[in-house]
C-alpha positions as CSV (number, residue, x, y, z in Angstrom):
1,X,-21.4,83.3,248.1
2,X,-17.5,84.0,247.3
3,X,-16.0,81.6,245.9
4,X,-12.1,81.0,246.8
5,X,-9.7,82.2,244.7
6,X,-7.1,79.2,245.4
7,X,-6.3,77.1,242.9
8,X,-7.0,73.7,243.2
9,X,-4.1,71.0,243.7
10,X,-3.9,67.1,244.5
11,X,-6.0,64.5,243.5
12,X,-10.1,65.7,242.5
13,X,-12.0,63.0,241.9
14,X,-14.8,63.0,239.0
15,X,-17.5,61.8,240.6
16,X,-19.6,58.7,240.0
17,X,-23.4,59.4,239.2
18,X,-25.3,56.9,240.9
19,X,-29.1,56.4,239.5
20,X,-31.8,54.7,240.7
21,X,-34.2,52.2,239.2
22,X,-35.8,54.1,237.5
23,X,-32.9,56.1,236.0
24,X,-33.5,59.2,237.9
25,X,-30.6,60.8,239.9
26,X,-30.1,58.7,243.5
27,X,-29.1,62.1,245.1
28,X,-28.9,61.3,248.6
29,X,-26.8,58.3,247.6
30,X,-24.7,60.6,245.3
31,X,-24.0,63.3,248.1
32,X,-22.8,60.3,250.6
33,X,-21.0,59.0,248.0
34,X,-18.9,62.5,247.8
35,X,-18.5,63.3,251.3
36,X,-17.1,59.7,251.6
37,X,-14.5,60.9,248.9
38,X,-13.6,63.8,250.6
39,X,-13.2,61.7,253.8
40,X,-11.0,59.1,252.3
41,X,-8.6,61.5,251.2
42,X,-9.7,63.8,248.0
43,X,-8.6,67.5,247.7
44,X,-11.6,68.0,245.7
45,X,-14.3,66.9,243.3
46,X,-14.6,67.6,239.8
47,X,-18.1,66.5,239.6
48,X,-20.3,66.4,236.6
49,X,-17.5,65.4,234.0
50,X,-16.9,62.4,231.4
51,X,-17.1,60.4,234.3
52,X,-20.2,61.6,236.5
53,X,-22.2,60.7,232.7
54,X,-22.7,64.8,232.9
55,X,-23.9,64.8,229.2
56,X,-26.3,62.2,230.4
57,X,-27.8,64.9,232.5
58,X,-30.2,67.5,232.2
59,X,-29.3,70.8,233.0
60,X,-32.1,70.9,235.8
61,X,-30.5,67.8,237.4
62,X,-27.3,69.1,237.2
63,X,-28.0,72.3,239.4
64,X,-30.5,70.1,241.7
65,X,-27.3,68.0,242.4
66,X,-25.0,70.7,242.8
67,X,-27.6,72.5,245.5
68,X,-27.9,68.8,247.2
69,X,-24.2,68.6,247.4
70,X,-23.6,71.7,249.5
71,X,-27.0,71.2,251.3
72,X,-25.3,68.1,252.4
73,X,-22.3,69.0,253.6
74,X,-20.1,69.0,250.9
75,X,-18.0,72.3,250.7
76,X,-18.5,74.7,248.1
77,X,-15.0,75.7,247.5
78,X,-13.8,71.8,246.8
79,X,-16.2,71.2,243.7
80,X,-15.2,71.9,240.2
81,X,-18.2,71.2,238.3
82,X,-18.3,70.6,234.6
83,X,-20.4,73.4,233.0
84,X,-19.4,73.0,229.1
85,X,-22.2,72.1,226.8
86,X,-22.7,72.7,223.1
87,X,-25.3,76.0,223.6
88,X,-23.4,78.5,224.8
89,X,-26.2,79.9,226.8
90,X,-26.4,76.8,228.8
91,X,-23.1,76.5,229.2
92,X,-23.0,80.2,230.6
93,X,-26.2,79.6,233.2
94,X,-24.7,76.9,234.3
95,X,-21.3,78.5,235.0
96,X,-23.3,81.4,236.6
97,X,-25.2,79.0,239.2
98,X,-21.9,77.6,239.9
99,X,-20.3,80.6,241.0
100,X,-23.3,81.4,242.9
101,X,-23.0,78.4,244.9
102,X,-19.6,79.2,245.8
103,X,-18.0,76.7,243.7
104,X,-14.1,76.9,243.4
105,X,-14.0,77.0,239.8
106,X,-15.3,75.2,236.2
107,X,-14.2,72.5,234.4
108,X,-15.2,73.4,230.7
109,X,-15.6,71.6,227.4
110,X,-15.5,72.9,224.4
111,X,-18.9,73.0,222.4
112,X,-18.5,69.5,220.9
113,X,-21.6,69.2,218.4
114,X,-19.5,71.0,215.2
115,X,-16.7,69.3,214.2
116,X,-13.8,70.8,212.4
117,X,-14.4,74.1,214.2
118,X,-11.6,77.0,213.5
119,X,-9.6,78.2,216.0
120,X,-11.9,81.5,216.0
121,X,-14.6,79.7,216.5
122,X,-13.3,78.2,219.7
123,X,-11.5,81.1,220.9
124,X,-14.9,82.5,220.3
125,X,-16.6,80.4,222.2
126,X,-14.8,80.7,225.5
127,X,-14.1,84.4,225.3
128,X,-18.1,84.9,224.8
129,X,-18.8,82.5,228.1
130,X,-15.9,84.6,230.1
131,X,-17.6,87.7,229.2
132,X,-21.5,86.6,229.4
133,X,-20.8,85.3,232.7
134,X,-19.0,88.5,233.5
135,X,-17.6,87.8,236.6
136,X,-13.8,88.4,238.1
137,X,-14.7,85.8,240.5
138,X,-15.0,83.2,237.7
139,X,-11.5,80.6,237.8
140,X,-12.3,78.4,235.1
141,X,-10.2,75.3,233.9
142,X,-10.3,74.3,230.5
143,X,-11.0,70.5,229.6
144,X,-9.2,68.8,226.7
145,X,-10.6,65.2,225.7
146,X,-10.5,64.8,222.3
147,X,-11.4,61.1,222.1
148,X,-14.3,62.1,223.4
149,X,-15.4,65.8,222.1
150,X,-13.9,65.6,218.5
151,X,-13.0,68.9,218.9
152,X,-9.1,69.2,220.6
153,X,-8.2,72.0,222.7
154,X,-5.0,72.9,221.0
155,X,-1.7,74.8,221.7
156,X,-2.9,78.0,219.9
157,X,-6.2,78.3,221.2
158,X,-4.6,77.9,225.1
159,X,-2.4,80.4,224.2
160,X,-4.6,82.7,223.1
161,X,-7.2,82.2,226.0
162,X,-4.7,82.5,228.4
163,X,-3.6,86.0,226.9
164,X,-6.5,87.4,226.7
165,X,-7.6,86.3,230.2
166,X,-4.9,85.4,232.4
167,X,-6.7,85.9,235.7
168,X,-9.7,83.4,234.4
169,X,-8.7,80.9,232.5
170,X,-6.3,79.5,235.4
171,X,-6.0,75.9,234.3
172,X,-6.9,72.9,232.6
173,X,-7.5,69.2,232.6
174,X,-5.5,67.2,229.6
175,X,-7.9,64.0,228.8
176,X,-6.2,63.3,225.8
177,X,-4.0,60.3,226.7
178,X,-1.3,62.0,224.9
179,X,1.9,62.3,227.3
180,X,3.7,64.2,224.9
181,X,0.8,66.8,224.3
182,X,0.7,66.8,228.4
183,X,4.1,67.9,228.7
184,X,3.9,70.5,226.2
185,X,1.1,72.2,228.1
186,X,3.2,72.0,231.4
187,X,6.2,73.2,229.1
188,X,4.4,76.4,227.6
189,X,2.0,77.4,230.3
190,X,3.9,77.2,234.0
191,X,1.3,79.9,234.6
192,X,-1.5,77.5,234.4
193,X,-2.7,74.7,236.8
194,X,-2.6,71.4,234.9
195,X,-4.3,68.4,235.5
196,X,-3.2,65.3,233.7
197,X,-5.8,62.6,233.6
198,X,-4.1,59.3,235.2
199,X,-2.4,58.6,238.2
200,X,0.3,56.7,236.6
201,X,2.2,59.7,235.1
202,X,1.9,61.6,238.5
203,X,5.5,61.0,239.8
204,X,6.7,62.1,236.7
205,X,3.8,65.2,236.0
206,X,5.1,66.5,239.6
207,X,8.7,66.8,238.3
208,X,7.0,68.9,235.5
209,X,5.0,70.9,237.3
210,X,1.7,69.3,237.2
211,X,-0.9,69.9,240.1
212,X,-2.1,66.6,240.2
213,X,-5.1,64.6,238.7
214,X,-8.3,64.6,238.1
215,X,-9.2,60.9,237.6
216,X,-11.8,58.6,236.9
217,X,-10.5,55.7,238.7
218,X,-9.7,58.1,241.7
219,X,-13.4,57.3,242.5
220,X,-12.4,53.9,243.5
221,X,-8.7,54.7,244.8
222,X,-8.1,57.9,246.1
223,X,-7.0,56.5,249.2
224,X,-3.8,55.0,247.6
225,X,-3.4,58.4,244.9
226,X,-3.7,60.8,247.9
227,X,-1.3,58.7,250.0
228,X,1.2,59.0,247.1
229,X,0.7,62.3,246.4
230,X,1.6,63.0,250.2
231,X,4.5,60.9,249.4
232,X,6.0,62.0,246.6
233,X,9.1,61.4,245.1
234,X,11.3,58.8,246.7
235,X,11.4,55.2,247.9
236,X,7.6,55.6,249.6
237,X,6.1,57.2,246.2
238,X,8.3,54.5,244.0
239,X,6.6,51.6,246.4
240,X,2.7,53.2,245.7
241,X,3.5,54.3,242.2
242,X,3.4,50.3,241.2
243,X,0.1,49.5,242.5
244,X,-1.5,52.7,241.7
245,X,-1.1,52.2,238.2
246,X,-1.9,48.6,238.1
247,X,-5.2,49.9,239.5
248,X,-5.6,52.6,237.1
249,X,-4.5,50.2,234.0
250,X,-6.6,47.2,234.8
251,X,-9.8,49.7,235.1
252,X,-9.2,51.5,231.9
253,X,-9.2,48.6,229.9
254,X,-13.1,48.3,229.9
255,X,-15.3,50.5,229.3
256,X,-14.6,53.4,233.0
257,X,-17.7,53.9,233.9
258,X,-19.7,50.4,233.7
259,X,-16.4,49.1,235.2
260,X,-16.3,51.4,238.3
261,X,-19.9,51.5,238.8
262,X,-19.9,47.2,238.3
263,X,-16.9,47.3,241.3
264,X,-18.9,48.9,243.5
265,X,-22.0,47.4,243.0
266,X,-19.8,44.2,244.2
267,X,-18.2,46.3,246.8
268,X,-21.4,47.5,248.1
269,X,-23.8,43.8,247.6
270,X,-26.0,46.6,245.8
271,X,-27.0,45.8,242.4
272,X,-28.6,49.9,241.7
273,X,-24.3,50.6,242.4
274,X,-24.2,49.2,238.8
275,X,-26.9,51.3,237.0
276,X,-26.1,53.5,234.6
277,X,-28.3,55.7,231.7
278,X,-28.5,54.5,228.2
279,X,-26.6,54.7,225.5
280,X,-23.9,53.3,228.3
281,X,-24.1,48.9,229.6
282,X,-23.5,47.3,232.4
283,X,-20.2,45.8,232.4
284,X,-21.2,42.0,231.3
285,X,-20.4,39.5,234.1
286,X,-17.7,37.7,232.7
287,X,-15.6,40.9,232.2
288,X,-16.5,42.2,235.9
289,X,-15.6,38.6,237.3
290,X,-12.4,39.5,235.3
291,X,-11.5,42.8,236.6
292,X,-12.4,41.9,240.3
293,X,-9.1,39.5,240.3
294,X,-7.3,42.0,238.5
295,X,-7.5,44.5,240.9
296,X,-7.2,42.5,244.0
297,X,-3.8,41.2,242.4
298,X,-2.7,44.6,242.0
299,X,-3.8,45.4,245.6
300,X,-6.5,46.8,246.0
301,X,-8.5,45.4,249.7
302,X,-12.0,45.2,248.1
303,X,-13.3,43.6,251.3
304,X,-11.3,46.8,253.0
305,X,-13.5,48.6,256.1
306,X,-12.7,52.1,253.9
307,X,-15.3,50.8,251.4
308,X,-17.9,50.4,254.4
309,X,-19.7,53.5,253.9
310,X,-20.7,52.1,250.2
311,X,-22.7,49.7,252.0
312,X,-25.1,51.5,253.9
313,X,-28.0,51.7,251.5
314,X,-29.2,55.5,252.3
315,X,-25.6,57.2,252.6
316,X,-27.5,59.3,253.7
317,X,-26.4,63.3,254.3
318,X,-25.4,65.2,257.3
């Protein structure tokens, strides 16, 4: 398959992992779960990031799930999967099975095992899965999360990438939390499609160029983002900006992925919602108790009919 060569814009939505019991992969669950996204309003899905516990994942389930997803319905062309790993060869057969699938481009980390890493030695890094995969199809988006990796994408590195492969390295996702390190991506590279992480900034990212976001909490609101996306500036994106970012704040101040797994388990009456792989917890009760009020002050309809779907046990594919 071909995959598109448009750039991806809007809101994308990392997209929850859902596990069974037993802690395998609940995949007919998981490709309900995104074809509801894409229904309530997502331009796309960057699945198997921070968020979807990728590095929780074997490299096996990660295709398998990938396959599922476009077996199911899901189209191709609206997943950007995360295919950055510290082996560079798995990082490249992963990439490569993307692109086979049709996928409309990659979100990739930088190898995050060594720290204090030169920036040869990530420049390296990407210029040897660019040209392993060897590919002109290949759109891939770099992914900067710091807090996370230990290993920061920075300024020089982008600029070289982008140099030396200005029809493949088309974008990237800024995780870092850093506003000011945002801006100066937007600032020195109009050329590339940037993605800050959080909704709240969006009004303001979009005066600055920014495509969008790709955010955790867009799991559990992209109804609201998309709607003031569509909006934009003015009064109507002024009166959504509020809530959306009371949404977004109250969620990030637990631990994202217990908390948005925890909501949903409520949400849904469905207790495996919660699940997640060791080393990550449950969100304790008290704290989830906590967060449900938050949210419902800042507006959120958890008892909405859009969260129906998350109800029915199978969500089962087309």
């Amino acid at each position: 398959m071909n995959p598109p060569t448009t750039r991806f814009a809007g809101v994308l939505v990392p997209a929850l992992t859902p596990f069974d019991r037993a802690l395998r992969p609940a995949t007919v669950r998981f490709v309900g779960f995104c074809r509801w996204l894409l229904a309530e309003g997502a331009h796309g899905l960057a699945v198997f990031g921070t968020t979807s516990e990728a590095n929780s994942l074997s490299l096996d389930e990660r295709r398998s799930l990938l396959e599922r997803l476009i077996e199911g319905g899901v189209p191709a062309g609206k997943l950007m999967p995360g295919t950055g790993l510290p082996s560079l060869p798995d990082s490249v057969a992963l990439t490569k099975h993307a692109l086979a699938a049709g996928c409309g481009g990659v979100l990739v980390l930088p190898p995050f095992y060594y720290k204090g890493v030169s920036e040869d030695g990530l420049v390296g890094f990407y210029s040897e899965l660019v040209e392993r995969v060897g590919d002109s199809r290949l759109q891939l988006y770099l992914y900067h999360i710091p807090q996370m990796t230990g290993v920061p994408l920075g300024l020089g590195v982008i600029e070289r990438l982008v140099r030396a492969y200005p029809e493949t390295i088309v974008g990237i996702k800024d995780s870092s939390g850093d506003w000011e390190n945002t801006k100066a991506i937007l600032r020195n590279f109009p050329q590339l499609t940037t993605f800050p992480s959080s909704e709240s900034r969006l009004l303001e990212g979009f005066g600055l160029g920014a495509a969008g976001c790709i955010s955790a909490t867009a799991n559990l609101n992209v109804r609201m983002i998309r709607a003031l996306i569509d909006a934009g500036p003015g009064p109507r994106g002024e009166a959504l900006h509020g809530p959306v970012a009371a949404i977004r704040q109250a969620v990030e101040r637990r631990p994202l992925i217990p908390a948005l797994k925890g909501v949903f388990g409520e949400i849904a009456a469905d207790s495996e919602w919660a699940i997640v792989r060791p080393p990550l917890v449950a969100l304790p009760r008290p704290a989830l108790t906590e967060l449900l009020a938050e949210l419902a002050a800042a507006g959120l309809d958890l008892g909405g009919q859009g969260f129906a779907p998350l109800r029915v046990p199978a969500l089962a594919p087309a």
